[in-house]
C-alpha positions in Angstrom: 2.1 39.9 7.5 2.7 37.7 5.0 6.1 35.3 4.2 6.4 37.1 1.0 6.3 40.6 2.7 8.7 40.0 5.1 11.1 38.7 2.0 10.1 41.9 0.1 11.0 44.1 3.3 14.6 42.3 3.6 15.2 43.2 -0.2 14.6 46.5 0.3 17.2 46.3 3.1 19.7 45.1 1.6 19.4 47.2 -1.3 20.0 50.2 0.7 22.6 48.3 2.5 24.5 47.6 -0.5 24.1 51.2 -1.9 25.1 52.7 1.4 28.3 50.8 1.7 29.1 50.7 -2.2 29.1 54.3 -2.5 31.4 54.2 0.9 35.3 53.9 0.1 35.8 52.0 2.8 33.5 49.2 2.5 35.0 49.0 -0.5 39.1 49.2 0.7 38.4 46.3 3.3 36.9 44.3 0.3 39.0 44.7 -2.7 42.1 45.9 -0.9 42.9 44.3 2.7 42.3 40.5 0.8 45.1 41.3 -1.3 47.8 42.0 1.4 47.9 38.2 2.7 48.5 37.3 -1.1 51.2 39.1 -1.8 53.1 38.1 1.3 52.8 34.6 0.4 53.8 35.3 -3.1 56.8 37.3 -2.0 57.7 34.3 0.6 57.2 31.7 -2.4 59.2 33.0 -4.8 62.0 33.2 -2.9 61.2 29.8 -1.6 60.7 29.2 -5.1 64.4 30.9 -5.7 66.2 28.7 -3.1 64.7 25.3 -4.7 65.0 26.3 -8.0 69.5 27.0 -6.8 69.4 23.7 -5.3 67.6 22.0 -8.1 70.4 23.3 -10.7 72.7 22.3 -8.8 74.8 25.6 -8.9 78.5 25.6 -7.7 79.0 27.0 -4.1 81.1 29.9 -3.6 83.5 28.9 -1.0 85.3 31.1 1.2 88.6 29.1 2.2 90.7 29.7 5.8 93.9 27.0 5.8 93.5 25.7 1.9 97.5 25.7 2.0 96.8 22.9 4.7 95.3 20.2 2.5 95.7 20.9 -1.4 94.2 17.5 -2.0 90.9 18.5 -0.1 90.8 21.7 -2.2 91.3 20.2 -4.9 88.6 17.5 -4.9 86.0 20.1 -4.1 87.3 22.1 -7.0 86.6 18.7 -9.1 83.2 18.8 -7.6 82.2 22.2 -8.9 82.8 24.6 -5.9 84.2 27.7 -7.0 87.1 28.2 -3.7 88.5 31.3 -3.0 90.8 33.1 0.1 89.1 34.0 2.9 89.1 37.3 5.2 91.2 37.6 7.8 88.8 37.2 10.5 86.4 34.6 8.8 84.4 34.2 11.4 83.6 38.4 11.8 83.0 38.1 7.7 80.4 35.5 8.2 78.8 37.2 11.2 78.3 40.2 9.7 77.0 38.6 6.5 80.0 39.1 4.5 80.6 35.9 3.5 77.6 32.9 3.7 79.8 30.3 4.3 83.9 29.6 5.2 85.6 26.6 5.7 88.4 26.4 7.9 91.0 24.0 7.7 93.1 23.9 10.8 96.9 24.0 10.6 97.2 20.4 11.5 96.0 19.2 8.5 99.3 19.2 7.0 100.9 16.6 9.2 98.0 14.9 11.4 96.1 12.0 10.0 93.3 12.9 11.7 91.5 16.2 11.7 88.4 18.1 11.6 87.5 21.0 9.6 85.4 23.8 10.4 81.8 25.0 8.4 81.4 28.5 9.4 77.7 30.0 8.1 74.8 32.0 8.9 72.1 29.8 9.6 69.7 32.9 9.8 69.3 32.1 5.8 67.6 29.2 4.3 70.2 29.3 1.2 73.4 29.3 3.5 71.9 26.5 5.3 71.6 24.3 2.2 75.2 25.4 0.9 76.3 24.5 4.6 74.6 21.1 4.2 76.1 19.9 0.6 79.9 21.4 1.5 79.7 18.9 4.7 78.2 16.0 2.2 81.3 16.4 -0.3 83.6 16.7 3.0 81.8 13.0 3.9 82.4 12.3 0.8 85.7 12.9 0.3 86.9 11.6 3.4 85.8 7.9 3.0 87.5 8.3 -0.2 90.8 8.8 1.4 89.9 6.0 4.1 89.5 3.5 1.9 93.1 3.0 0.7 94.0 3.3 4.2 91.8 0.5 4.7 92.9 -1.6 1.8 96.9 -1.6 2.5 96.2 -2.2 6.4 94.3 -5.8 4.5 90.8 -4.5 5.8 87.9 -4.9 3.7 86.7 -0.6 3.1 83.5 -1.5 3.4 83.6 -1.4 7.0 83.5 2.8 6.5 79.5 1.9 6.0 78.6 -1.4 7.6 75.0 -0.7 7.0 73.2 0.6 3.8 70.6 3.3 3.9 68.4 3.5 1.5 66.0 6.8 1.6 62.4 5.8 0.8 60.2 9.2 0.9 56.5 7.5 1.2 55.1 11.8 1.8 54.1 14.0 -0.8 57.0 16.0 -2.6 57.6 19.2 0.0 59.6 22.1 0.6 59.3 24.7 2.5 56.7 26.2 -0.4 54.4 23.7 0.9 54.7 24.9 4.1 53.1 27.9 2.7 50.8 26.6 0.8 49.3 25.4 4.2 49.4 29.3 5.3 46.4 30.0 2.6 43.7 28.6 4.6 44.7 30.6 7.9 44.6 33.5 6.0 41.4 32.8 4.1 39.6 32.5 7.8 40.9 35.8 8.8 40.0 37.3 5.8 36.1 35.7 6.2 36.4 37.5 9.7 37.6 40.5 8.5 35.6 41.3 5.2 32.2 42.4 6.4 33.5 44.4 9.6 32.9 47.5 8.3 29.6 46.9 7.4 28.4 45.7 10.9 30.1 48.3 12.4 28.2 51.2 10.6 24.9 49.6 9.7 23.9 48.8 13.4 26.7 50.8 15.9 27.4 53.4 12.8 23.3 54.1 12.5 22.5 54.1 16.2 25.2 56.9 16.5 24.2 58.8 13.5 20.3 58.7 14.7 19.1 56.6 11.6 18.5 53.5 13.2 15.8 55.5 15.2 13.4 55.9 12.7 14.3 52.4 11.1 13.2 50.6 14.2 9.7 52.5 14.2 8.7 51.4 10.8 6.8 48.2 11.0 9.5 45.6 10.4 10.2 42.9 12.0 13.6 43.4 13.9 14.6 40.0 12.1 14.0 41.1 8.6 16.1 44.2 9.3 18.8 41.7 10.4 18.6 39.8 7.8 19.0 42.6 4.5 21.6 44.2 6.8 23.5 40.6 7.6 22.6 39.8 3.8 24.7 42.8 2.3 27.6 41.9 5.2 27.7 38.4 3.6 28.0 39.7 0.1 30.9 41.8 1.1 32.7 38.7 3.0 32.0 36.4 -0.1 33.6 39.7 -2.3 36.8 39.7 -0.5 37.3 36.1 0.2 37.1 35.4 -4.4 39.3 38.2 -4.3 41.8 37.0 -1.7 41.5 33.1 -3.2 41.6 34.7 -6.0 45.2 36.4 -5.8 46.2 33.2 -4.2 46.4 31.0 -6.8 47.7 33.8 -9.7 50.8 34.4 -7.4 51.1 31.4 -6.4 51.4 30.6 -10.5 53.9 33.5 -10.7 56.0 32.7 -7.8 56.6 28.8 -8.4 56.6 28.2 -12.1 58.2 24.8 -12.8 58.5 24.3 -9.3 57.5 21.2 -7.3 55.4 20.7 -5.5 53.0 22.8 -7.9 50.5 25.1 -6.2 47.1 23.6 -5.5 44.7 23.8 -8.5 42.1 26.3 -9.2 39.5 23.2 -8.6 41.2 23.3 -5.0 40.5 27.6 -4.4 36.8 26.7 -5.6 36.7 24.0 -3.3 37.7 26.4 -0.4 35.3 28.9 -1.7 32.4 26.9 -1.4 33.2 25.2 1.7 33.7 28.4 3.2 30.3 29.7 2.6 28.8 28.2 6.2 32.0 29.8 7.9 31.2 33.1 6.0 27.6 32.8 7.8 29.4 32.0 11.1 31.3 35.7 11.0 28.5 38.0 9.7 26.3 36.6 12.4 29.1 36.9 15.2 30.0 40.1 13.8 26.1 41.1 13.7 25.6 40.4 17.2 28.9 41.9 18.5 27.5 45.3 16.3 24.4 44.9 18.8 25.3 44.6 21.9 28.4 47.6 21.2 27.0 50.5 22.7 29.3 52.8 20.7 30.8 52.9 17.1 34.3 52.7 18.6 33.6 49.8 20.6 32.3 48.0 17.7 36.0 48.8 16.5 38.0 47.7 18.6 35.7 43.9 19.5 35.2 43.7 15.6 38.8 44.7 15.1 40.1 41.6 16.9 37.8 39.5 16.1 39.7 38.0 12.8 42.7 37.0 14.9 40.8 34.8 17.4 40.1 31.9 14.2 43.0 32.9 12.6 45.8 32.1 15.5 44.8 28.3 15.2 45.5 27.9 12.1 48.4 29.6 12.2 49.3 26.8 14.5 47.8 24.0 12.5 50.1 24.8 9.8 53.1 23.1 12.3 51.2 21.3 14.3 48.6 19.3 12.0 45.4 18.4 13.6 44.0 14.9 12.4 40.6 15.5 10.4 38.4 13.6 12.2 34.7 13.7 13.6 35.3 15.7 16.8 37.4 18.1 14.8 34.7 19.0 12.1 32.4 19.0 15.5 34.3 22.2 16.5 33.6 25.2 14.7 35.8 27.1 13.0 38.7 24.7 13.7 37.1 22.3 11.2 36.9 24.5 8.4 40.9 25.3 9.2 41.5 21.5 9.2 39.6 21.1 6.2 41.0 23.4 4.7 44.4 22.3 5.0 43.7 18.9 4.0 42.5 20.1 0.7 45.8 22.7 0.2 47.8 19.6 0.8 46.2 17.4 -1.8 44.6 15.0 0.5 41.8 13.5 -0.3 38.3 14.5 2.2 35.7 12.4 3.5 31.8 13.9 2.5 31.1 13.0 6.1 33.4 15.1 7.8 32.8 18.2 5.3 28.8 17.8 6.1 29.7 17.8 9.8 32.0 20.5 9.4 29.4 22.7 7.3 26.2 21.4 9.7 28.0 22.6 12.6 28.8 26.4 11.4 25.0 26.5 10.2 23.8 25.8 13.5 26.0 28.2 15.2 25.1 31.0 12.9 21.5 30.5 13.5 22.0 30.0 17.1 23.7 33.7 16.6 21.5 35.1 14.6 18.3 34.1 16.7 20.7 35.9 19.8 21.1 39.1 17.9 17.7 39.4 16.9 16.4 38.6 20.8 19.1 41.2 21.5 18.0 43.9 18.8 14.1 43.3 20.2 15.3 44.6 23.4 16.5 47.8 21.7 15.2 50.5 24.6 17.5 53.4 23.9 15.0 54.6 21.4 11.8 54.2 23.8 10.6 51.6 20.8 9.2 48.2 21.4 
């Protein structure tokens, strides 16, 4: 049989394929649906990441709960000059902050009155990102404050106040802008992955395990085709449905990203960037039809198919999950591995790094080798097919 006849009979595969499975609403839930969910929990997470920066970045008076402010009026009254809005506080401050009455309390002991030296208390939830940064700048104006009542001290004792800071710090931030936005913004590519694994499940499940238990793969395998070809139009229409839902998860990506972190910096990543990850995902996205092809075969059931298939996304995903705290250098031995280079790759890109051609056509040479190494496995296996009595 000729090349072009073989090409011919994996058309007409994947036509039916695609018909089958976009007539079938839950081809179509796992593509158009399921990509979306990872979105909008990253867009829900940014903009109240986006919320908490944008509080800092206005600089917005605390609301300060006060327990002893009879103790040192002059401490009360310099954060008052410094914009914090200071009010009484319960009773039992420290049962109003732990059951999330009040964010943040500062107690000023009894002592304050008559003792030179002291220490005040911050009381605060640190369960909250916001009550953590309110926390932080009440015990920068207390710093504050307090060399600014030691340096007269100093002064009439004929010391020079400069001894209060005997060495100068000066910050010098060399990293990208960050917050803990970006930290999500490293969260996309993990996501991405297990959506690559996840978006032609479906179809592998029910055109190979799904047919075999419905009796329709019977008469499929004794029509002469090669066992390759019917691989291939079946594999073909899984790898449109993974390339479907990964533009549609990239997709939602970057508009909530826009919605969440308007104004914001550090800006999402570009749409340049989500193409980028598009295309470089296409050898990954051959990678998990393949994988999820063979797994297909060698289920002997439809339910078995579902539960291997089913946890198959989380087995690339969990790494990059893990990347996102602990960064992996991109390097030649990590585009050598596959999977994990993509995920490195990935996250170099999200953060705006710039990414060596060499590494990416390692990265990309690497998944194309194991997908044919697959594919040639599931086809040997699908030769072997003997539950039929076919050769």
């Amino acid at each position: 049989m000729t090349p072009a006849r073989h090409w011919q009979q994996v058309c007409i595969v994947f036509g039916k394929e695609m018909r089958d499975h976009l007539r079938d609403w839950r081809s179509l839930l796992l593509a158009l649906v399921y990509p979306l969910l990872g979105p909008l929990l990253i867009g829900a997470l940014l903009a109240l990441s986006a919320g908490t920066v944008t509080s800092v970045q206005r600089d917005r008076p605390i609301d300060l709960a006060v327990s002893g402010a009879e103790n040192d009026p002059a401490l009360v009254s310099f954060l008052e000059e410094r914009g914090v809005f200071v009010r009484p506080a319960p009773p039992d401050p420290e049962d109003a902050v732990r059951r999330g009455r009040e964010p943040v309390v500062l107690a000023i002991p009894a002592e304050a009155s008559e003792a030179r030296f002291y220490g005040v208390r911050i009381l605060f939830d640190g369960g909250r990102v916001s009550n953590r940064l309110s926390a932080a700048a009440l015990a920068d104006l207390i710093a504050t404050y307090g060399r600014r009542t030691a340096r007269p001290l100093l002064a009439d004792a004929g010391l020079d106040p400069r001894i209060l800071q005997p060495v100068s710090v000066v910050r010098q931030d060399l990293g990208t802008p960050t917050h803990s936005a970006a930290i999500l913004y490293g969260m996309i590519g993990p996501l991405t992955v297990f959506i690559i694994f996840l978006g032609s499940v479906y179809v592998c499940i029910d055109s190979i395990a799904g047919e075999r238990e419905r009796g329709s793969l019977e008469p499929l395998l004794m029509a002469p085709v090669a066992r390759w070809v019917l691989l291939l139009g079946k594999g073909g229409a899984g790898m449109c449905f993974i390339a479907l839902s990964t533009a549609v998860s990239l997709a939602a990506f970057k508009g909530l990203a826009e919605l969440a972190v308007a104004g914001i910096d550090p800006p999402p990543p570009s749409l340049a960037v989500f193409t980028a990850l598009f295309v470089l995902s296409v050898p990954l996205m051959l990678v998990a039809v393949t994988l999820q092809m063979l797994i297909a075969v060698l289920s002997r059931s439809m339910k078995e198919a579902q539960i291997y298939l089913g946890l198959l996304p989380l087995v690339p995903a969990m790494p990059g999950i893990l990347l996102v705290f602990t960064p992996v250098e991109l390097g030649l031995w990590s585009a050598a591995v596959p999977v994990l280079g993509h995920l490195v790759v990935f996250t170099q890109l999200l953060a705006g790094n710039a990414i060596p051609w060499a590494t990416v056509g390692l990265s990309a040479a690497v998944c194309l080798l194991a997908a044919l190494l697959l594919f040639q496995l599931a086809t040997r296996l699908f030769q072997r097919e003997a539950v039929f009595g076919v050769a």
